[in-house]
C-alpha positions in Angstrom: 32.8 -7.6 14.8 30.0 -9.0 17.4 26.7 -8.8 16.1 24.9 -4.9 17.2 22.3 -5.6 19.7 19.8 -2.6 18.2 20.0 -1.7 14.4 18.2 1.7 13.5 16.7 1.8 10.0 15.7 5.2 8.8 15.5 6.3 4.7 16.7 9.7 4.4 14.7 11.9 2.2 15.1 15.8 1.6 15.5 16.0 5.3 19.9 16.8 5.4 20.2 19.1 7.6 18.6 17.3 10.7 21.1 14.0 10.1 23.5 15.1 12.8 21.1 15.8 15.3 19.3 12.4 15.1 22.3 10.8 14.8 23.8 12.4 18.3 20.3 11.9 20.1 20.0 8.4 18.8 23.6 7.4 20.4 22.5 9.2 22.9 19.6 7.0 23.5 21.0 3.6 22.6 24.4 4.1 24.6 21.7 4.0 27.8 20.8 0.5 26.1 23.5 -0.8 25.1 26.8 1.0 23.5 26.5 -2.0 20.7 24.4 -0.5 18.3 24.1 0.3 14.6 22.7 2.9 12.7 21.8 2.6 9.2 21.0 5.6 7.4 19.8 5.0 3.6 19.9 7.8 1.1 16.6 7.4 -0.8 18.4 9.8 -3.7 17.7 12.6 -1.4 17.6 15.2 -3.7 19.7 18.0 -1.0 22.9 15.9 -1.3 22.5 14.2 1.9 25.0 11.2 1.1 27.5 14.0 2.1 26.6 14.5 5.5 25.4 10.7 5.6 29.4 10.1 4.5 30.7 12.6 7.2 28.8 11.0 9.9 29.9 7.2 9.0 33.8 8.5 8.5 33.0 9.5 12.4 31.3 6.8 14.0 32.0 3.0 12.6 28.2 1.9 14.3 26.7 4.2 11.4 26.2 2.6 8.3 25.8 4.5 4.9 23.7 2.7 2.0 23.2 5.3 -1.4 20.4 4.2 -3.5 21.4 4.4 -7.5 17.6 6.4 -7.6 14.7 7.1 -5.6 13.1 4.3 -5.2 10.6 5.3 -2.6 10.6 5.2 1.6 9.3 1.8 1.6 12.2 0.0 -0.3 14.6 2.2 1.4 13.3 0.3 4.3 13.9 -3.2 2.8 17.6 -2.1 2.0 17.8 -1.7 5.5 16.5 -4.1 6.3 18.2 -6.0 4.2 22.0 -5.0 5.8 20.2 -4.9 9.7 22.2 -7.3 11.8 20.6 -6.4 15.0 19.0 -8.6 17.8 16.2 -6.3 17.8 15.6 -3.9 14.6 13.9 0.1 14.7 12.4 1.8 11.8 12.2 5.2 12.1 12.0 8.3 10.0 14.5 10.5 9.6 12.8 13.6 10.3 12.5 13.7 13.5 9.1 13.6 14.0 9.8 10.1 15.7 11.6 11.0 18.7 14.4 8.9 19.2 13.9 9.1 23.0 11.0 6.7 22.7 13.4 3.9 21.5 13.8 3.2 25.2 10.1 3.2 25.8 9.5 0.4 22.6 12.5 -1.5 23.5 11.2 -2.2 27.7 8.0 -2.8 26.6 9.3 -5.6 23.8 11.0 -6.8 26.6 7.9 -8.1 28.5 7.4 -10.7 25.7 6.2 -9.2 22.5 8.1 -9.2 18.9 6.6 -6.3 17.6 6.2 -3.2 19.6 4.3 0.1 17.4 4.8 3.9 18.7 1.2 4.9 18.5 1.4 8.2 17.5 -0.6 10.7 20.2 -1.6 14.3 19.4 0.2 14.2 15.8 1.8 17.2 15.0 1.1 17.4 11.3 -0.7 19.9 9.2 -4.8 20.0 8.8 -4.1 18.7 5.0 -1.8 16.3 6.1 -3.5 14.8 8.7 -6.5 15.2 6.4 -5.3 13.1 3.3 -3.9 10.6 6.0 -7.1 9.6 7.4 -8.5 9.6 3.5 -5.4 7.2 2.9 -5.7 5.0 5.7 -10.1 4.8 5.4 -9.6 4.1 1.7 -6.8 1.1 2.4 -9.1 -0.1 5.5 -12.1 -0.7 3.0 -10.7 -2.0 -0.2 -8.4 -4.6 2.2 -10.9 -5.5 4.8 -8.2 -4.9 7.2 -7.9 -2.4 10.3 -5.7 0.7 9.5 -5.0 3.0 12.3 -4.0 6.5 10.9 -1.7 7.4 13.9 1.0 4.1 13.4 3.3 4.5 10.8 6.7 2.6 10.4 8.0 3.4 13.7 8.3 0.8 16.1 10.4 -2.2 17.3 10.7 -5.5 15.9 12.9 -8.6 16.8 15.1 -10.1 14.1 12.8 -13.4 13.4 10.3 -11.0 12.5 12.6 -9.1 9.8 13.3 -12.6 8.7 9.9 -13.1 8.0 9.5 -9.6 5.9 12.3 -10.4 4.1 11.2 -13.5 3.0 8.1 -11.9 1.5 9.1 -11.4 -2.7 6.1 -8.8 -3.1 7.2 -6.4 -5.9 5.5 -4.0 -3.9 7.1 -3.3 -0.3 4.7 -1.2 2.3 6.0 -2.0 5.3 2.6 -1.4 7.6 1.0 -4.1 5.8 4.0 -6.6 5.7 4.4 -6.1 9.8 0.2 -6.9 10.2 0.5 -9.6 7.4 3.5 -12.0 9.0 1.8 -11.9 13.0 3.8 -12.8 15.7 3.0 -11.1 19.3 2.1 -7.8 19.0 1.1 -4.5 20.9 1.4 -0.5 20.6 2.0 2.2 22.6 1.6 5.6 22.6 4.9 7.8 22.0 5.2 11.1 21.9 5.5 13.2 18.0 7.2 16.2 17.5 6.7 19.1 14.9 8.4 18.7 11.8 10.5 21.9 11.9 13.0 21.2 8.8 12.0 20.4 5.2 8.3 18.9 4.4 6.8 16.1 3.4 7.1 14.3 0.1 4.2 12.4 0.2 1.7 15.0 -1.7 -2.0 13.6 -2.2 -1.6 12.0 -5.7 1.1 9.7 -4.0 -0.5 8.6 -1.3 -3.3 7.5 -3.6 -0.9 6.4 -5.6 0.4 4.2 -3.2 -3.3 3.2 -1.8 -3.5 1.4 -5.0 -0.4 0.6 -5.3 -0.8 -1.5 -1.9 -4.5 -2.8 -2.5 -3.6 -4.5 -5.9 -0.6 -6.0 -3.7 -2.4 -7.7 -1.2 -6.2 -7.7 -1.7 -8.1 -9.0 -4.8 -11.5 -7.0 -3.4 -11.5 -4.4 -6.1 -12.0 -7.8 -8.0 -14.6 -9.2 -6.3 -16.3 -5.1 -6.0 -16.6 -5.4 -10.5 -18.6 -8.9 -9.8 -21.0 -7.0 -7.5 -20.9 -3.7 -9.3 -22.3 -6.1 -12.6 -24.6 -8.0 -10.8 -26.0 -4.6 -9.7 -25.9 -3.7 -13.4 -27.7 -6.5 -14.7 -31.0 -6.2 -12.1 -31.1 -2.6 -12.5 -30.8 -3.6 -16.5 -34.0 -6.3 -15.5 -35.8 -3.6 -13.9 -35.7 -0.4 -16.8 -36.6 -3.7 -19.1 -39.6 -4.2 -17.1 -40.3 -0.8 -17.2 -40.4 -0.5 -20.6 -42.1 -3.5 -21.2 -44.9 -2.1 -19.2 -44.5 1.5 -20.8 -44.7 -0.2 -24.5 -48.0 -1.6 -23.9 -49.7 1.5 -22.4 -48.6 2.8 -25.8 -46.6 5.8 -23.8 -42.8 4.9 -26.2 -43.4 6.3 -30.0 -39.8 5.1 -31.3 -39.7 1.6 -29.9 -36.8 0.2 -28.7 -34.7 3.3 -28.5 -34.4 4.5 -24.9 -33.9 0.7 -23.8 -30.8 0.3 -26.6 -29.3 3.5 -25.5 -29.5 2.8 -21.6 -28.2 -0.8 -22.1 -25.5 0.7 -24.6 -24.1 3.1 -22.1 -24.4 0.5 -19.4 -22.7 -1.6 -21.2 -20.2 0.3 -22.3 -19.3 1.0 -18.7 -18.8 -1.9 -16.8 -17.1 -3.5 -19.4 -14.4 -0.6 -19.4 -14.5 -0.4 -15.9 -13.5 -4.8 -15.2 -11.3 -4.4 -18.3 -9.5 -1.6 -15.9 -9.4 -3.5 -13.0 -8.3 -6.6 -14.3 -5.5 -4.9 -16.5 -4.0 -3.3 -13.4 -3.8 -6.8 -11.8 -2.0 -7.9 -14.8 -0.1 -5.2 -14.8 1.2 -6.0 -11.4 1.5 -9.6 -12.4 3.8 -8.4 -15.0 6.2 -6.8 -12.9 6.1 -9.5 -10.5 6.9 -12.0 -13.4 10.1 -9.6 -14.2 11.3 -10.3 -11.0 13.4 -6.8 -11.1 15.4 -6.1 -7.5 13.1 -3.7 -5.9 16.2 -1.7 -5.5 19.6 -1.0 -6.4 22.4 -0.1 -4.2 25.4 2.4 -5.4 27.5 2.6 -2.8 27.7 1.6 1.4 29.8 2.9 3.9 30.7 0.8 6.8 29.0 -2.2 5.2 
């Protein structure tokens, strides 16, 4: 078999019922390409039995590729699988939910044509709930600061990127896969534009608020040490406020304005204390704790079964 020209990635999660429709605009949209495609479509333990229709579809069409995850391992590792079995000149990631209109793909794939390796849908007017959109920009704001890096709420995963620069992602060994960061991180030539987002009409999302803080953290302790560098400042801050009540005190002792010497100065400094060393035992055990899983050098993810592989 000659190598597909296009591979689509997309993790499927809770979203079954809308698998044959993508999968019969998507050949629509890459047969105006080119008819040598490949879709790979990678159950992320979708809990409405989606590996059937996944199955159904792949029995149909040899250019769609099944890959069943043993668990759910989460969208961003589903993307490395796929990633991981792309054999595709140029590679799309996409969701699965339609919301990424697989009528753009034409759109990214001229533009990466006038020279760039990565091309990002930039999503306009998103069609997503006030609390979605809401936690979103919290998510993004939060990630911005504590990795001194630009996020832009309205680009996700979708977008096209050439094969060199899948190589690159691969090569990464983070324990912790978020594909955003990894596509910024590795460079090459890039550039956006906007594409169009539709309504998400079937099923809803999985990513509540606690997980997308979840995976804020997840990703800062990944590739930033500036929570690190915020418990140095945070104690510095400590220590001249600490210089300042003792000054105080120092001054109120010999107007003769304390009666119990010594007490409000040992209790302040006790609480203080207390505090930041709980707080920098925190943050340092969390980067240990990632250092530990790192050191286990687990797979980030386990395949059961492929179809078409």
């Amino acid at each position: 078999m000659e190598q597909p020209y296009i591979s689509i990635v997309s993790p499927v999660y809770g979203c079954k019922t809308c698998l044959y429709e993508l999968y019969v605009r998507l050949k629509e949209t890459l047969e105006k390409i080119n008819p040598d495609f490949e879709i790979i479509l990678v159950n992320d333990a979708s809990p409405d039995n989606a590996w059937e229709t996944i199955t159904e579809i792949a029995n149909k069409d040899k250019r769609v590729k099944g890959i069943d995850l043993s668990r759910n391992f989460g969208q961003h590792y589903a993307i490395t699988a796929g990633l991981e079995n792309a054999t595709g000149s140029w590679v799309v990631v996409m969701d699965c939910d339609l919301q990424d209109r697989p009528e753009e793909i034409i759109n990214l794939y001229n533009k990466a044509k006038e020279g760039y390796d990565i091309v990002l849908g930039k999503r306009k007017n998103r069609k997503d709930g006030l609390l979605k959109k809401y936690y979103s920009r919290l998510f993004y704001a939060i990630l911005s600061y504590l990795t001194d890096t630009k996020q832009d709420s309205t680009i996700a995963n979708f977008g096209i990127y050439h094969k060199k620069i899948i190589g690159a992602i691969l090569s990464m060994k983070d324990s912790i896969r978020y594909f955003p960061s990894m596509i910024r991180w590795v460079g090459f030539k890039t550039t956006s534009i906007e594409v169009e987002h539709s309504e998400r009409t079937i099923g809803k999302t999985s990513y509540s608020f606690k997980k997308l803080m979840k995976l804020a953290l997840d990703i800062v302790l990944s590739y930033s040490d500036k929570p690190l560098r915020l418990t140095m400042n945070i104690g510095l801050t400590i220590s001249l406020v600490s210089v300042i009540f003792a000054i105080y005190y120092i001054y109120e002792f010999f107007k003769g304005q304390i009666n119990v010497s010594g007490w409000t100065s040992i209790i302040i400094s006790i609480w203080f204390s207390f505090g930041i060393i709980i707080f920098v035992l925190g943050v340092i055990g969390l980067y240990v704790g990632k250092t530990f899983d790192r050191v286990k050098q687990r797979p980030v993810y386990i395949i059961r079964e492929i179809i078409n592989g």
